[in-house]
C-alpha positions, -999 to 999 in steps of 0.1 A, spaced: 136 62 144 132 85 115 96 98 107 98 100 70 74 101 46 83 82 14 71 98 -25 69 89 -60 101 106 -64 120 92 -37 114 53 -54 120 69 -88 156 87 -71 161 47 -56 157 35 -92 177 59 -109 204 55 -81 205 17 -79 193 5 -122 213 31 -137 183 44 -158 180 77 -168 157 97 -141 128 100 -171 128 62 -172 132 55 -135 99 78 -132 80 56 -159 94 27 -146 75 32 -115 46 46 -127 42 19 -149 44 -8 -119 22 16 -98 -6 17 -121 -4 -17 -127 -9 -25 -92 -39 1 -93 -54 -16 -122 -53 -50 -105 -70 -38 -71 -95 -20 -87 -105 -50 -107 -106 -77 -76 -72 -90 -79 -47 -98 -52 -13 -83 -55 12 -105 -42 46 -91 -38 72 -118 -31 91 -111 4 71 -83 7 33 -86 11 -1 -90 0 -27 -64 -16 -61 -73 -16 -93 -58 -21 -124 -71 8 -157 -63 5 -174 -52 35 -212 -47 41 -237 -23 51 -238 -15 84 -250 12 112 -223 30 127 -225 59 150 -215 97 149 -189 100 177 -195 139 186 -232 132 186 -240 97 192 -264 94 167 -268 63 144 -256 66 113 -257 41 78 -225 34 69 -231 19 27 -214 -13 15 -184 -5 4 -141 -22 -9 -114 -19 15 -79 -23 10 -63 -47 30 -21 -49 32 -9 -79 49 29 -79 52 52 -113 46 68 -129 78 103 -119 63 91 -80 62 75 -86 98 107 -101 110 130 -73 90 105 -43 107 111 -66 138 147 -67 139 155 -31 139 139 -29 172 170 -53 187 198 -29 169 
């Protein structure tokens, strides 16, 4: 199994390889879907990718938590987490390659 790291530049390479658009364009292309993605997170939306997954943005409270190297109790503020919960088909596809 390969431990690769995907960038910005690899989907814009996929885009310019598979859409035919110049490599400029492929790069805005997917900075322009990118940000919108951003833009919907950071104002409480759910990003729903069909086949893919879901992006949401949960709210979690205050709470104590506690220092691990000293023990000591520590405040941990309220704060937005973002929360990536695949589709069944990208379970089942991530799934599959274990079988091959």
């Amino acid at each position: 199994m390969a431990n690769k790291t995907h960038t910005r530049l690899d989907l814009t390479e996929a885009v310019y390889r598979e859409v035919g658009l110049s490599r400029n364009e492929s790069a805005e292309l997917v900075e322009s879907i990118l940000a919108h993605v951003s833009d919907s997170l950071v104002k409480g939306e759910t990003v729903k990718i069909s086949s893919f997954g879901t992006f949401q943005v949960r709210q979690k409270g205050a709470r104590m938590g506690r220092n691990p190297k000293t023990g000591e109790e520590v405040p941990i503020e309220p704060r937005r987490v973002l929360v990536f919960r695949p589709s069944h088909i990208l379970k089942d596809r991530i799934n599959a390659s274990l079988s091959e």
